[in-house]
MIVO-705425 format. One record per atom (N, C-alpha, C): y, z, x. Coordinates in steps of 0.2 Angstrom, whole numbers, plus 2048, in hexadecimal, padded with zeros to 3 digits. Layout:
BEGIN
YZX;...
END
This chain:
BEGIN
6F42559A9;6F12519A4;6EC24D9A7;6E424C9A2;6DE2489A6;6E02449A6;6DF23F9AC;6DC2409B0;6E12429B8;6DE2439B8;6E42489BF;6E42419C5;6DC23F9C5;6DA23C9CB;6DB2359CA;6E02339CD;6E322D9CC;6DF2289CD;6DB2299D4;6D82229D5;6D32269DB;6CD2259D9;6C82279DC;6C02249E0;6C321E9E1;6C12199E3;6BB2189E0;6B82179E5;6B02149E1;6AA21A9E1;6A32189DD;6A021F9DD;69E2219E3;69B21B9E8;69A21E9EF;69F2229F2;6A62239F3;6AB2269F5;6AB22D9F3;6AB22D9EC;6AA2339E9;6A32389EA;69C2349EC;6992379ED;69723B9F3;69D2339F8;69D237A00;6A223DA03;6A723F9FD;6AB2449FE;6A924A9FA;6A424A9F6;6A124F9F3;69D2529F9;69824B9FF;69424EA01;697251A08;69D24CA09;6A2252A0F;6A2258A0F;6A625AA07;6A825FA05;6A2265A05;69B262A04;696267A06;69526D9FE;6992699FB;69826E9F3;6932709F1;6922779EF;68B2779EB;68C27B9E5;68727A9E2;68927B9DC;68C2859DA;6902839D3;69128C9D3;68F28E9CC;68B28C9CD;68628F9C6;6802949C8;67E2979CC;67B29B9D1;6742989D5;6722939D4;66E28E9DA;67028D9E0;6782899DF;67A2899E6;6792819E9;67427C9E4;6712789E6;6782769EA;6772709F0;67B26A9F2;67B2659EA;6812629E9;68525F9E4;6832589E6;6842569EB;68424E9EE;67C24C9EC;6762529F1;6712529F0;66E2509E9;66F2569E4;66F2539DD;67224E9DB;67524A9DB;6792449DA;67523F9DC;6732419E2;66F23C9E5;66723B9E2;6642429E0;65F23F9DC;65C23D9D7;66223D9D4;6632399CE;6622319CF;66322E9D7;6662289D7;6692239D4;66E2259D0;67221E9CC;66B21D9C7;66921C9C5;66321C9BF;6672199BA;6672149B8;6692129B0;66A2179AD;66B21A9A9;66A21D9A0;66C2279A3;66F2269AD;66F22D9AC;6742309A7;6742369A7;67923A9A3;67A2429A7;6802429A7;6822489AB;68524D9A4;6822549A7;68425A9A2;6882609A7;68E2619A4;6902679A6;68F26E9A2;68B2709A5;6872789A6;68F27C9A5;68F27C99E;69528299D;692288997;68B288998;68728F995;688295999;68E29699C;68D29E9A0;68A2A499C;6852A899F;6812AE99C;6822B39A0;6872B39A7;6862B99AB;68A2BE9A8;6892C39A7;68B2CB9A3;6922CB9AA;6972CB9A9;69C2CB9AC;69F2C59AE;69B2C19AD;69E2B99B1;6A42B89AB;6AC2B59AE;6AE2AF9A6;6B02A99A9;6AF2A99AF;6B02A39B5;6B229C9AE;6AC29B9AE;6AC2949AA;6AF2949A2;6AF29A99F;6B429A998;6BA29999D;6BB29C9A0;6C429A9A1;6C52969A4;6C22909A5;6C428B9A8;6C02879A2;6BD28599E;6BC28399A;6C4284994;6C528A995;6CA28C98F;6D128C98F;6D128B998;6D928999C;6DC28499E;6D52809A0;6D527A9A3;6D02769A2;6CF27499B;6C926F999;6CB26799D;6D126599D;6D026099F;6CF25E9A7;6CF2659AB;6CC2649B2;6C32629B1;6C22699AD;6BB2679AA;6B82609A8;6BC25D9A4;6B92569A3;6BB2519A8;6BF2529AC;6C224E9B3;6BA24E9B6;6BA2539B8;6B52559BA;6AE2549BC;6AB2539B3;6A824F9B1;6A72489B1;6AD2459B1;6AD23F9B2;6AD23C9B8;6AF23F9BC;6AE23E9C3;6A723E9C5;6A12449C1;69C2439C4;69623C9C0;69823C9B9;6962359B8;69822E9BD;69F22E9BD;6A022B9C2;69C22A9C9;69B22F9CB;69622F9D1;68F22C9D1;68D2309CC;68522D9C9;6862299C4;68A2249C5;68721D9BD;6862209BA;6892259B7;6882279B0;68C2249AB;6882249A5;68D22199F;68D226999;68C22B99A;68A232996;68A23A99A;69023C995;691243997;690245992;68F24C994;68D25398E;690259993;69625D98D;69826398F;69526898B;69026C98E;68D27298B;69127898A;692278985;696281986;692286983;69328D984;690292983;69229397B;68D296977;690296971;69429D96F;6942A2975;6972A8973;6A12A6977;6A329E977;6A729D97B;6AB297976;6AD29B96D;6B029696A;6B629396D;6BD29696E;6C029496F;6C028E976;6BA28E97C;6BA28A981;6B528497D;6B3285978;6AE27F974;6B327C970;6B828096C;6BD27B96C;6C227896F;6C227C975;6C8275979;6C427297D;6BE27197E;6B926B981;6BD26797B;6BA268977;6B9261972;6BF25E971;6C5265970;6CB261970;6CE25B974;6CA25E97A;6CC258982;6CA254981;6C4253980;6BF24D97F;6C324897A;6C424B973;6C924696F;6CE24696F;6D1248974;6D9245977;6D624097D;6D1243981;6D023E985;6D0237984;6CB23797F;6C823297B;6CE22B978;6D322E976;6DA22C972;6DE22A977;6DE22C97B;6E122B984;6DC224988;6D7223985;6D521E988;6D122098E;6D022698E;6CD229995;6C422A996;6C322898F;6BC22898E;6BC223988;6B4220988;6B121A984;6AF214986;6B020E984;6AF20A987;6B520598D;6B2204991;6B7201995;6BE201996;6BC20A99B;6C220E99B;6C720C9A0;6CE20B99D;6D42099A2;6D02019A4;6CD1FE99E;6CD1F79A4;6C81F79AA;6C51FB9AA;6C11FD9B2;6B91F89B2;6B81FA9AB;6B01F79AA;6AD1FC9A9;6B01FE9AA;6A92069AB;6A720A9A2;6A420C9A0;6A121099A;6A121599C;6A521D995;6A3223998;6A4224992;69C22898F;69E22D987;69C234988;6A0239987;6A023F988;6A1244980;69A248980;69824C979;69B25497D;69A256978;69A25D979;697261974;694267978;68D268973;68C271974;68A273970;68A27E96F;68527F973;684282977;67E28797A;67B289975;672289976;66D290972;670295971;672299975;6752A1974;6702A6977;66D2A297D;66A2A6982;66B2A5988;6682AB98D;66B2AB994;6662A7997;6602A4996;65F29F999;65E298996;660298991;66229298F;66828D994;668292998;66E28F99C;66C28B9A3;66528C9A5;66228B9AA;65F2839A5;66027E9AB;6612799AC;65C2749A7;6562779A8;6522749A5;65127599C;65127E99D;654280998;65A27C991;65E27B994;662278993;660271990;65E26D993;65D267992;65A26898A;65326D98D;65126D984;65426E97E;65927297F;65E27397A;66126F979;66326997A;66726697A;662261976;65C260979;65725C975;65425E96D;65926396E;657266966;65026A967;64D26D96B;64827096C;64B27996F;64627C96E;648285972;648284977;64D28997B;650288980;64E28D985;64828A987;64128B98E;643287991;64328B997;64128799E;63B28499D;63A27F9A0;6322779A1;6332789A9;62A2779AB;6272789AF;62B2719B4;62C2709BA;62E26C9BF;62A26B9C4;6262659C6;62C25D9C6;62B25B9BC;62D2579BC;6322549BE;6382589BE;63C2559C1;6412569C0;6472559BC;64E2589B9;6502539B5;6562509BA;65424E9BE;6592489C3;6542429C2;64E2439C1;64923F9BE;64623F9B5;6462429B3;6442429AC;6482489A9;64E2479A7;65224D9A4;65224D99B;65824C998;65A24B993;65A244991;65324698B;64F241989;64D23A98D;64A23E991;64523A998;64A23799C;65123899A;65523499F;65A2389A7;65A2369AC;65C2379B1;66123D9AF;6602429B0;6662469B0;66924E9B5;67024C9B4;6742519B9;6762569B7;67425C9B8;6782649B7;67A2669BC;6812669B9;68726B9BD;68B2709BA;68A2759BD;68E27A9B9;6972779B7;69A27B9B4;6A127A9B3;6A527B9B9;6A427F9BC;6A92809C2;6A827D9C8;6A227A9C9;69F2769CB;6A42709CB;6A426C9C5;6A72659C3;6AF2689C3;6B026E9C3;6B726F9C4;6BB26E9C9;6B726E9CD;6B826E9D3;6BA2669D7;6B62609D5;6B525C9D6;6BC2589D7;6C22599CF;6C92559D4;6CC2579D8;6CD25B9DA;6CD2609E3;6CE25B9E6;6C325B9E7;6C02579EE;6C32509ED;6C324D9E7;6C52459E7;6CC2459E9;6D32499E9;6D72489E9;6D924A9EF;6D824F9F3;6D92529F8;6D324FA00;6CC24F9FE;6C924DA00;6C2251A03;6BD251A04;6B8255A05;6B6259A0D;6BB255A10;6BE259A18;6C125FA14;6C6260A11;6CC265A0F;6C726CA0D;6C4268A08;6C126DA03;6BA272A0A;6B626BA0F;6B026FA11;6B6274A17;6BA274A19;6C0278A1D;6C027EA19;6BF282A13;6C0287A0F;6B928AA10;6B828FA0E;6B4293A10;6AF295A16;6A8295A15;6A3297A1C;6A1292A1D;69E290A24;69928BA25;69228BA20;691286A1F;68B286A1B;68D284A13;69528CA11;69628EA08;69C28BA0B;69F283A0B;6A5283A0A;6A7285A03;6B0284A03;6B32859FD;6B62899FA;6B628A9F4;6B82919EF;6B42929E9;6B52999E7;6AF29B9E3;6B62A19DE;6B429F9D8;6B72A29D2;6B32A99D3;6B62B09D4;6B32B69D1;6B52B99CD;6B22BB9C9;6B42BF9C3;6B22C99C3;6B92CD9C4;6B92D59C4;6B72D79BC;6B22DD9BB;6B32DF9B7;6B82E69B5;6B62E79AE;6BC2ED9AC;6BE2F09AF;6B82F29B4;6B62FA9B7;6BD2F89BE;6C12F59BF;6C42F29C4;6CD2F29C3;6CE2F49C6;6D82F69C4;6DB2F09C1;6DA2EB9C6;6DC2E39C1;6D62DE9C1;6D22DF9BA;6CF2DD9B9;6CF2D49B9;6CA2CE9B9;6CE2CA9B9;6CB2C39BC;6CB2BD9BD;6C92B89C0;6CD2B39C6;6CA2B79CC;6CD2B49D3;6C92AF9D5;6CD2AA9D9;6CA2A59DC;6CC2A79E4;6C42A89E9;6C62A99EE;6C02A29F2;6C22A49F7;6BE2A19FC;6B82A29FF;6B42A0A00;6AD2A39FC;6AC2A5A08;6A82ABA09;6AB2B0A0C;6AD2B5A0E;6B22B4A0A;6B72B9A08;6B42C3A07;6B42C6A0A;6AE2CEA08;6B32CFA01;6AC2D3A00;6AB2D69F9;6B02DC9F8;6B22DD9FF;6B72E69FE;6BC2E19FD;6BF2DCA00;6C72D89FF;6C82D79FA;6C22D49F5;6C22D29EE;6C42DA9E9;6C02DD9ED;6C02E39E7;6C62E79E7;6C82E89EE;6CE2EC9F0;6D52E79F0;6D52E09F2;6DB2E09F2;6DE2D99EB;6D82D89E7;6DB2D49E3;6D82D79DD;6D22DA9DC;6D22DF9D7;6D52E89D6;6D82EA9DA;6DC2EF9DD;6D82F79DD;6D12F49DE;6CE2FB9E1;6CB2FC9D9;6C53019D8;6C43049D1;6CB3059CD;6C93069C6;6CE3099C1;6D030F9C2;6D73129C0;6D93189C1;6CF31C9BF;6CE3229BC;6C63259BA;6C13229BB;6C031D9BE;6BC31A9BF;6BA31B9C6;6B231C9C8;6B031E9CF;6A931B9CE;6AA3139D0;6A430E9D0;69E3109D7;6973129D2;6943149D8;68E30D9DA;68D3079D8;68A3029D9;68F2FB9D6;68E2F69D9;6902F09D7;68B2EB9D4;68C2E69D1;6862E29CE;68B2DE9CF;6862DA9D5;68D2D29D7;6872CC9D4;68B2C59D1;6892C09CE;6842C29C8;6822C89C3;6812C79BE;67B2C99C0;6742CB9BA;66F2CD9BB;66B2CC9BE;66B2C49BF;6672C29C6;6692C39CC;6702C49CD;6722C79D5;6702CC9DA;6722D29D7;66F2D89DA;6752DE9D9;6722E29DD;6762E99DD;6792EC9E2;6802ED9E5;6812EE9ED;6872F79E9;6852FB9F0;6893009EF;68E2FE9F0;6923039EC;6983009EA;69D3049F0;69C3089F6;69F30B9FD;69D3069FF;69B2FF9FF;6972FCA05;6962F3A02;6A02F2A02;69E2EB9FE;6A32E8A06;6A22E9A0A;6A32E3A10;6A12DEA11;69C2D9A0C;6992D6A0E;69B2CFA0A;69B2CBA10;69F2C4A0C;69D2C1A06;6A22BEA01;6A02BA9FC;69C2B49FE;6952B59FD;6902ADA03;68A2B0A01;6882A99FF;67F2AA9FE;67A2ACA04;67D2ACA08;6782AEA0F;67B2B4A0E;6812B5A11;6842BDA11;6812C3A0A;6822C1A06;67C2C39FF;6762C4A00;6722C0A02;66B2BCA02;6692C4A05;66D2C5A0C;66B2C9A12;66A2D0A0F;66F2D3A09;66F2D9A07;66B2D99FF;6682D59FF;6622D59FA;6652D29F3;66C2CE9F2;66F2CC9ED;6702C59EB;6742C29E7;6742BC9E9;67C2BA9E5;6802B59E6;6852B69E2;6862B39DA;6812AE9D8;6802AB9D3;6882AA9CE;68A2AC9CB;6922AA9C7;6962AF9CB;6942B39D0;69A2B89D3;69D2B99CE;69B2BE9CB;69E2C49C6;69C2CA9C9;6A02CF9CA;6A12D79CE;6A12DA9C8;69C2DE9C3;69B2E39BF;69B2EA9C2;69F2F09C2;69F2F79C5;69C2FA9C0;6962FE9C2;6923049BF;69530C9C1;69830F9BD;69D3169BF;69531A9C2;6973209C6;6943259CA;6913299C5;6953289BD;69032E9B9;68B3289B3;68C3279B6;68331F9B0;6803239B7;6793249B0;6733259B5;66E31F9B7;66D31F9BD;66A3189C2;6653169BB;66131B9B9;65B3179B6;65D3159AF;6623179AE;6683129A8;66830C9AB;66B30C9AF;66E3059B1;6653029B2;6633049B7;65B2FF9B7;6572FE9AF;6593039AA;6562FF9A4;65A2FB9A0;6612FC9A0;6652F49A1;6612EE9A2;6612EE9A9;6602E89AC;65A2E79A8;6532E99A8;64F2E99A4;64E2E799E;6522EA999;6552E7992;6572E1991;65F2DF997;65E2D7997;6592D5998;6542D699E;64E2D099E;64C2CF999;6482D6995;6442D3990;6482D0989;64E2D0989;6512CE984;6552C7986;6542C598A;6572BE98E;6502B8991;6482BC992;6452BA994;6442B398C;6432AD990;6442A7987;63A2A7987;6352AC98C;6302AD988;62C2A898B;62D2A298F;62A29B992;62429F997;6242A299A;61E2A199D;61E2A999D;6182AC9A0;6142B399F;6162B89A3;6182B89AC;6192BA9AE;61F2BD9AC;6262B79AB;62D2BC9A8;62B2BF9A2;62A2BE99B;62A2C0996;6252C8996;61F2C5999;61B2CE99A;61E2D199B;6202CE9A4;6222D39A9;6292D79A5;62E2D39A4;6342D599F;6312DD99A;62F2DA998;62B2DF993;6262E6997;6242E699A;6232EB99E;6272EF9A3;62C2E89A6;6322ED9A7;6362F29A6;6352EF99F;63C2F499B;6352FC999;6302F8997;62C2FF995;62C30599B;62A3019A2;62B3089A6;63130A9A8;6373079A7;63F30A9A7;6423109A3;63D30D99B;63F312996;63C318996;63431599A;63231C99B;63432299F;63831E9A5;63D3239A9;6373279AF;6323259AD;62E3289B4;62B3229B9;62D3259BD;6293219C4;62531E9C4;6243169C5;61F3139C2;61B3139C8;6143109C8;60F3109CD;60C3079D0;6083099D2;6063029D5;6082FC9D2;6062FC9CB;6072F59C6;60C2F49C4;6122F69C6;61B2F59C7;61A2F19CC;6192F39D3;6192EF9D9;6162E89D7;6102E89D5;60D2E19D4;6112DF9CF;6112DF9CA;6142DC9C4;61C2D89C7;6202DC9CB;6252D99CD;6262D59D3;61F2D49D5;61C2CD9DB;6192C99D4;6162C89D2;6142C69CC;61B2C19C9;6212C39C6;6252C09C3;6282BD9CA;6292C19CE;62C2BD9D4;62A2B69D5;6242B59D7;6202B09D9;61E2AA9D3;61C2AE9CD;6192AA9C8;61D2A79C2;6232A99C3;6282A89BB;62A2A09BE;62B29E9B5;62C2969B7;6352969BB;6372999BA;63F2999B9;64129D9BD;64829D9C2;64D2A29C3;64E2A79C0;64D2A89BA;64E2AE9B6;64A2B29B9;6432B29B4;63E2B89B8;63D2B79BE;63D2B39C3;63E2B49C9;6412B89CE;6482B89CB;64B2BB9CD;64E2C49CB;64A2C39C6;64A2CD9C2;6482D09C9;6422CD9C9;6402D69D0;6472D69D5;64B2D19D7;64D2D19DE;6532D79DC;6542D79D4;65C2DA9D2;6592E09D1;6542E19CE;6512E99CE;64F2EC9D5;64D2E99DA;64C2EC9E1;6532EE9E4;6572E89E3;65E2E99E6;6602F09E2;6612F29DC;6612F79D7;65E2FC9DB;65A2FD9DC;6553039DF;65A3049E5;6582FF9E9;65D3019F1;6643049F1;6673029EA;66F3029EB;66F30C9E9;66A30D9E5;66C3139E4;6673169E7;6633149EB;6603199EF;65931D9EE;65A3259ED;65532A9EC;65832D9E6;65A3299E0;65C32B9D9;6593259D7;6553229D8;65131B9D8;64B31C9DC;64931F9DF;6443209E3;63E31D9DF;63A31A9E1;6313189DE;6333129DB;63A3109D9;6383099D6;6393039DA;63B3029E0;63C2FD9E3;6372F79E2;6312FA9DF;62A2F59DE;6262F29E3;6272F69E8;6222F39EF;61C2F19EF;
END
């Protein structure tokens, strides 16, 4: 029952065991958590949002701990108000995620009854009001800035940066995005301690990292491992190897924006460096398997279709390039010079992580399958 964390001393304490603990965030940035906190500085009027808009095609990390354990979530929450002098939380959920939007709110209004939120909770002096509020119903709606808009009742584009919204966020006030898992994580560190937690994983990625198997997979499912952990241990000994008929000839780890690794050749630690290396990245660690009979340039106008159908259209580079994408995919022939530029083009010039990161997952695509892919790497 919330609150779990009995007594978690003062905000300095909590933010010096967050910074122990070396967390970063698992919404697929990866930022330092302490760092963000910290640039927010205590600011009057901040307000902390939990990024519970998951959009990665395979992720459910965050619906099920939204749907299992809402009141870690708002623990969670409240912990990081508590760190930044907040006096205002907002839990964003995804709108394709009713039944985790109803048991936010339920938490919230048992919280509320509980004493555990409003004004001068438990006697302490402290103020904490926490809303909860529906996603746009897009995949970058969920990116940070993105989001902010939405929430300010505008279309859910990314805005160009500085500022920042650790400096001008939701409605020009200080504000902190963290994803759900993220702030899930939080009464761990406060209870246990941020020595324990940075002990768990690699130097650099303490911790642990929720992964989600797709169907293609014998026991499909959501494991919490230790973030290192190789991708064969995960796939072979906690999702039990592909499904009887099934013979996965590529992997898509961390959703559209991660990448493509052959699926004989997943030794490679759960770790953003370790990823980073073989051209991927981990973003929600979601494992989607593509069987040996989808033809490669199916799967590459996939990826393609998302973009241009996920692009929110904010600056020229995503939205073109998206739409040119999918043209030369569909067309199924070998593209030529103006493929290569166009995907240094969105690399470089997209506002957002989104188009950003399209060419990286479509190059990783090309690599994973080789010379059934040949010409499109986009050199």
């Amino acid at each position: 029952m919330w609150p779990r964390t009995v007594s978690c001393g003062t905000p300095e304490q909590v933010r010096a065991e967050v910074a122990v603990a070396g967390l970063r965030g698992r919404g697929g940035a990866g930022f330092p958590v302490a760092a963000k906190w910290a640039a927010a500085g205590g600011s009057p009027g901040t307000v902390v949002v939990a990024n519970g808009d998951e959009g990665d095609p395979g992720s459910y990390a965050d619906r099920l701990l939204m749907e299992s354990d809402p009141g870690r979530v708002l623990e969670g929450l409240a912990l990081a108000c508590f760190a930044c002098g907040a006096r205002r939380g907002v839990v964003l959920v995804r709108s394709e995620y009713p039944r985790a939007l109803a048991a936010m709110r339920e938490q919230v209004r048992r919280a509320y009854a509980d004493g555990h939120l409003g004004r001068d909770v438990h006697g302490s002096g402290t103020d904490l009001d926490v809303g909860v509020a529906e996603g746009a119903g897009s995949y970058v709606a969920g990116e940070e800035t993105a989001l902010i808009a939405g929430l300010e009742g505008g279309r859910g584009c990314a805005r160009p940066r500085p500022p920042y919204p650790t400096r001008a966020g939701l409605w020009d006030a200080p504000t902190v995005v963290n994803n759900v898992e993220t702030l899930a994580a939080l009464p761990w560190i406060v209870r246990r301690g941020g020595a324990a937690w940075a002990r768990r994983g690699v130097p650099g990625e303490p911790g642990t990292k929720l992964v989600c198997l797709s169907e293609r997979f014998a026991r499909p499912g959501c494991y919490e491992v230790e973030l290192g952990t190789p991708l064969s241990r995960i796939v072979q000994d906690l999702g039990g190897g592909p499904r009887p008929g099934s013979e996965p000839a590529v992997v898509q780890v961390g959703g559209p924006l991660g990448g493509f690794l052959v699926a004989d050749d997943l030794d490679v630690p759960l770790s953003e460096r370790a990823l980073a290396a073989r051209g991927a990245a981990m973003g929600h660690a979601g494992l989607v398997a593509f069987d040996r009979d989808v033809e490669p340039l199916r799967v590459l106008r996939h990826v393609w279709e998302f973009a241009d159908a996920e692009s929110c259209g904010g600056c020229s580079p995503c939205r073109v390039g998206s739409r040119r994408g999918l043209e030369h995919a569909a067309a199924g022939t070998p593209p030529g010079p103006e493929y290569g530029r166009m995907l240094r083009l969105m690399a470089g010039a997209s506002l957002c992580a989104f188009g950003r990161r399209v060419p990286d997952a479509v190059r990783s695509l090309a690599r994973a399958y080789g010379d059934r892919l040949a010409g499109w790497e986009g050199r």
